[in-house]
N, C-alpha and C positions, 0 to 999 in steps of 0.2 A: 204778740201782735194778734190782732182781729182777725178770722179766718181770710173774711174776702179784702183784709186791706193790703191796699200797693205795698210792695217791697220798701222799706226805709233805703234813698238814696245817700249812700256816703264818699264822699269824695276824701279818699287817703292819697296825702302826701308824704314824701321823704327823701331821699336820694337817692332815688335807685333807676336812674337815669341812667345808671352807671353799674359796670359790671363792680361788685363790693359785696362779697359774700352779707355780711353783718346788714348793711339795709339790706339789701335783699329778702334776705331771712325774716328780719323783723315784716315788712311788709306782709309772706307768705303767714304767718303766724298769725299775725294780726287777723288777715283774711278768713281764717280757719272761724274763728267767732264773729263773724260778721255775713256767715255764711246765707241767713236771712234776709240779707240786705242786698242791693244792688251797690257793689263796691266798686268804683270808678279810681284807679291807679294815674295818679300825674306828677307832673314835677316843675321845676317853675319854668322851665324852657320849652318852645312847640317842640312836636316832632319832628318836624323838617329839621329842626337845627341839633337836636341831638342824638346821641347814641342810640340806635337802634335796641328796643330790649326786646323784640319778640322772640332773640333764638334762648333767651333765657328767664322770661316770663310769660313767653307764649301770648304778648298780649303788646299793644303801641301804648306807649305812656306819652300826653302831651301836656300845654302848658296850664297850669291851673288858671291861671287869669283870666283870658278867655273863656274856658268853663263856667267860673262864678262869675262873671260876667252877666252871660248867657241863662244859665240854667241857675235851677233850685236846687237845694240837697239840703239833707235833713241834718246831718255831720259832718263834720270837718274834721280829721281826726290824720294829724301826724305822727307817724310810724314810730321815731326815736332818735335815735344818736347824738354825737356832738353837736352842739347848736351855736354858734358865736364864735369860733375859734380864728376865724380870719376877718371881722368884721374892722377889724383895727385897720385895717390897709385900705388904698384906693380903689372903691368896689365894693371893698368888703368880700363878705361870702357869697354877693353874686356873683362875682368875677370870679372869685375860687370857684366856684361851681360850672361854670362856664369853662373850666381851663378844664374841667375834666368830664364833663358830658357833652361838650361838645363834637359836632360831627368834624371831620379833620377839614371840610371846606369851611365851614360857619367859623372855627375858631382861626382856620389862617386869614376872614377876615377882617376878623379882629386883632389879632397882628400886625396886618397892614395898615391900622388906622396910625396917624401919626401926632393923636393926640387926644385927650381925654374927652372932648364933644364928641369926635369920631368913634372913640371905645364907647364912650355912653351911647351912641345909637345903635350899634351893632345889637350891644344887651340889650336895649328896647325892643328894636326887632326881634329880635329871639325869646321874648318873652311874651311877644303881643300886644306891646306897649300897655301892660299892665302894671298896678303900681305893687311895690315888692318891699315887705319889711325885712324878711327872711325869706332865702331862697327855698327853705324847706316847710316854712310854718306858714301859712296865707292870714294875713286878715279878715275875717269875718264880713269886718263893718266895712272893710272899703269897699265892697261888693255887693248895692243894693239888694237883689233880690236873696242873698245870704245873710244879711245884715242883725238877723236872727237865730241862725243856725247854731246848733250846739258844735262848740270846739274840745278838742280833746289832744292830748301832746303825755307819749305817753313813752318810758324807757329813753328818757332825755338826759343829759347832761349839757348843763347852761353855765358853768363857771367860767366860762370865759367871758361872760359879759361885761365883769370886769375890768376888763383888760379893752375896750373900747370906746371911743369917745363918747361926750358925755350924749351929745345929742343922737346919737345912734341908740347909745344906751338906756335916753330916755325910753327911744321909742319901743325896741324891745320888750322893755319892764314892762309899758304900757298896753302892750299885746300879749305880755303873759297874764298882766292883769286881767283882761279881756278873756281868760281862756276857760271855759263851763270846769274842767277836769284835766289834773295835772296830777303825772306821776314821773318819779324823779329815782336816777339809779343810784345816784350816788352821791355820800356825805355832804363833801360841798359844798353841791349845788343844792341840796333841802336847807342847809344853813344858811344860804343866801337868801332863800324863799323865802326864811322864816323872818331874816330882818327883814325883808321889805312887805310881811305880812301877806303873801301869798297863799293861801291854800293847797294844798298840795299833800303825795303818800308817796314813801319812801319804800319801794318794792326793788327786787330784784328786775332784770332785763325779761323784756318778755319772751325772748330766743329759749329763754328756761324752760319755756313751757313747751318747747317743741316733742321732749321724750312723751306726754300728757297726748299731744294731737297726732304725733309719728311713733307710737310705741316699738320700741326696739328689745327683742332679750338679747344680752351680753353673750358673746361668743367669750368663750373658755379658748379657742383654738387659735385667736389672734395671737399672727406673726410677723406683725409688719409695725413700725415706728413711722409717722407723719411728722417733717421738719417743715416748718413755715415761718420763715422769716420779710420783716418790710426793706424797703427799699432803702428806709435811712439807716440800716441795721447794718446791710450789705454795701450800702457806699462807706459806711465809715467803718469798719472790719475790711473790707476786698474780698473778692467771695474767694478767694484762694486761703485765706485765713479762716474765713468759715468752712472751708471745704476739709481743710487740714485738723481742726475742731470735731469735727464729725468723725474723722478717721480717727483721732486718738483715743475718744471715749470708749474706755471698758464695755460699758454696759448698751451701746450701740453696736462694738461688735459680732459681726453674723448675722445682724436682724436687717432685714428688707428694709428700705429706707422709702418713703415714698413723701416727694416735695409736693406740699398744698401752695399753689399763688392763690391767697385771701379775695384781692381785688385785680384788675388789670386798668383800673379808672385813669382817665385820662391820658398824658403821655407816657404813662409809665412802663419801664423796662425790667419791670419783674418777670418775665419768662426769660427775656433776655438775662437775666442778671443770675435767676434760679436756673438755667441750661448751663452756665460757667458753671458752676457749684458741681453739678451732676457732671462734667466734661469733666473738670479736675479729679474729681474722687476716682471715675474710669480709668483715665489716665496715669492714674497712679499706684492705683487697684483694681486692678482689669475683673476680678473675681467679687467684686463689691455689688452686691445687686439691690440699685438706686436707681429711681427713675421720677420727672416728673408728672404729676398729675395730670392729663391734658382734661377732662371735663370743666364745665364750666357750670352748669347748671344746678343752683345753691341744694337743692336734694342729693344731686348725685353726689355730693360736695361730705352732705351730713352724712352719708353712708358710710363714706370711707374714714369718715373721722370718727364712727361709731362702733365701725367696724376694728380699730385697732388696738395693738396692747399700749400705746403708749402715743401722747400729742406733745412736741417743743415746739412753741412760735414765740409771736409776737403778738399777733391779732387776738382781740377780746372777744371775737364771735366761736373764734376753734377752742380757745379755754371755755365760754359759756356751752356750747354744743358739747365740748368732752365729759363738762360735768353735769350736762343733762342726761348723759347715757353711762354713767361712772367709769371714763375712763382717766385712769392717771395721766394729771398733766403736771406741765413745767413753762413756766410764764417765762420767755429772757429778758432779760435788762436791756431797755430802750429806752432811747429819749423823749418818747410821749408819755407820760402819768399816769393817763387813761385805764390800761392795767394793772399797775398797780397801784392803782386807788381803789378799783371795784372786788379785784381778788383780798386786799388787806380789809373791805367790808362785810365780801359774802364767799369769799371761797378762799380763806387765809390758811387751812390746813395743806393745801396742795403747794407745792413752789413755785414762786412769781420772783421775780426781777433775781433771776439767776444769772450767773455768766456764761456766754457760751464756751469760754477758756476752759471752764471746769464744770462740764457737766453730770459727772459720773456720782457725785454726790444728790445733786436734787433727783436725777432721775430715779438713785435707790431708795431715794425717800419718798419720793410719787410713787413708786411699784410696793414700795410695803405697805402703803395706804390703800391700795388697789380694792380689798377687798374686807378692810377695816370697816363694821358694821356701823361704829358713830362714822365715819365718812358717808358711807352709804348713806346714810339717813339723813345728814342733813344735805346730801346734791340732790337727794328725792324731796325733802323740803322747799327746797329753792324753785325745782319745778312748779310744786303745788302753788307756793306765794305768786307764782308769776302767773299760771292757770289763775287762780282764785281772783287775781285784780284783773286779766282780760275778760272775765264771765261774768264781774260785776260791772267794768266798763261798758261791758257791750250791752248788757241789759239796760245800763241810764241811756245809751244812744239809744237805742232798738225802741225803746218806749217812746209812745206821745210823747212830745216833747211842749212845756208848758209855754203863753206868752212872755217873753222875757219881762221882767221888772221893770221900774225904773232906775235902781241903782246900777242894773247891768245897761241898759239904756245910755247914762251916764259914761258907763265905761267904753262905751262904743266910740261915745262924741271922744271920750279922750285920747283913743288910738288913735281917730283921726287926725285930731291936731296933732300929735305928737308924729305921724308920720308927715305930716307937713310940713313942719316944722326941719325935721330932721332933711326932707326936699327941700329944701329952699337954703 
């Protein structure tokens, strides 16, 4: 940048409406390299109607619509994660999204509506009555005064667009078409890009790069294991089943247990469900010293996951974070894909879709990797890949940004009929 010129305006969106370690994360990362710029944090709901994030970004996040509305910005630039994954249902992902950033008034009343005009105004309202491809990703072109803005969509997974109807689908496509700079985590979803002739780079998560911007040295002295398990993990086991799991294992024996809740998004009864878990093990083993994590605030989060000899979940942000800071992990066997799709990509030495029936085996085979120098080097790889695509993203935004084409032109008009189309 120019000595005396204005800060490059970037307006980042992604989920993090909502307490969710992994956006969250992404977000904070993101942030790190765009530190030059004036970064504006939103989400596709006002603040009145959502989840409060100041006790854990120190900051109000409101609705982007409004924003592009109103104001210019230089970039557009989406944090990451699943994208499309509930599009298939009535609503879609804005109504998923709404079920869990919502503030507990705004979303009872949307409950009380008694019927889908009445649900579609509530969302209206709570959005600003702005128009919405994606709750996470905004279009450019519907937003005159951004109608030219560089977008960027970056540490994504979009294979579920698939899986949604066609006229949603269109519109989608046609806004990833749309989009300056795309980077893609995993297989997939670059295979998808590639048939529909998308552009795009196949990099690791950008959460990789946290060891690169939060430099940590490895405690030798850790003595503590982090269990973190999802909610569909623990409804379909009973956490008495996982609690008894935990007890049996060999190699968890003696060691301090300390339970990570990932996310608390929406209605969810993950402390509620991770407090059974710790109740029973007490209960049972009064001398067993487990406890849960009560911090919520995603650094304090990365400390304790860094700080340990050893991480079992479920969530793909505590596998990404443990192998940012090389600590042996163990992926469980879940019913979302998500990790073990990206572990069997970029981080297939360590163990993913374990059972938590028998865990005494992957955990001795994560502790004998612990300090294996080809491990080491390729989780310091993985960082650098994901440093190395945030440093050259942020440079294409950070710069003059040139008058768009008219082929990109063209791609403007075509998200907008496609999302019109897709409204009507």
């Amino acid at each position: 940048m120019h000595l005396n010129a204005p800060a490059p305006r970037i307006l980042a969106t992604g989920g993090y409406q909502m307490d969710n370690f992994g956006d969250l994360l992404l977000l904070l990362v993101t942030e790190h390299y765009l530190r030059e710029a004036k970064v504006v944090a939103a989400g596709a709901f006002l603040a009145s109607a959502s989840t409060d994030m100041k006790p854990l970004l120190d900051r109000e996040t409101d609705g982007y619509g409004p924003l592009l509305e109103k104001e210019r910005f230089d970039a557009i630039w989406t944090v990451g994660g699943e994208l499309c994954a509930d599009l298939g249902q009535r609503g879609g992902d804005l109504q998923h999204a709404f079920w869990i950033a919502a503030t507990e008034d705004a979303y009872r009343e949307f409950e009380k509506a008694t019927n889908d005009a009445e649900r579609d105004a509530v969302l209206y309202r709570a959005t600003g009555g702005s128009p919405i491809i994606h709750p996470d990703m905004p279009s450019p072109a519907e937003y005159p005064p951004n109608a030219g803005s560089v977008s960027v969509l970056n540490s994504a997974g979009i294979a579920h667009i698939l899986d949604v109807p066609s006229a949603q689908r269109a519109a989608v496509i046609s806004l990833l078409r749309g989009t300056t700079y795309i980077s893609i985590r995993d297989r997939r979803s670059s295979e998808l890009l590639d048939m529909l002739e998308i552009e795009h780079s196949l990099v690791p998560d950008a959460v990789h790069a946290i060891s690169v911007t939060h430099p940590r040295e490895r405690s030798s002295g850790s003595d503590y294991a982090i269990v973190q398990m999802s909610d569909t993990l623990l409804s379909r086991l009973g956490t008495m089943n996982v609690a008894q799991s935990l007890m049996r294992s060999r190699t968890l024996r003696g060691l301090p247990i300390r339970i990570l809740v990932a996310g608390t998004i929406g209605r969810s009864p993950a402390f509620q469900s991770n407090a059974e878990v710790r109740k029973f093990v007490k209960d049972t083993s009064p001398n067993t010293d487990i406890e849960v994590i009560e911090e919520r605030r995603p650094f304090d989060l990365v400390e304790q996951i860094a700080g340990a000899r050893l991480t079992i979940g479920t969530s793909l942000h505590l596998r990404i974070v443990s192998a940012a800071y090389n600590v042996p992990r163990v992926s469980l066997a879940d019913l979302n894909p998500k990790v073990n799709r990206y572990a069997g990509l970029w981080d297939h030495d360590m163990p993913y879709d374990a059972s938590i029936g028998a865990l005494d085996h992957a955990i001795d085979h994560a502790l004998a990797l612990a300090d294996d120098p080809e491990t080491v080097r390729h989780s310091t790889k993985l960082s650098t890949l994901a440093h190395e695509n945030l440093e050259a993203l942020a440079e294409k935004v950070l710069a003059p940004s040139p008058e768009p084409t008219e082929a990109e032109w063209k791609n403007r008009s075509a998200q907008r009929q496609a999302y019109r189309m897709q409204s009507s």
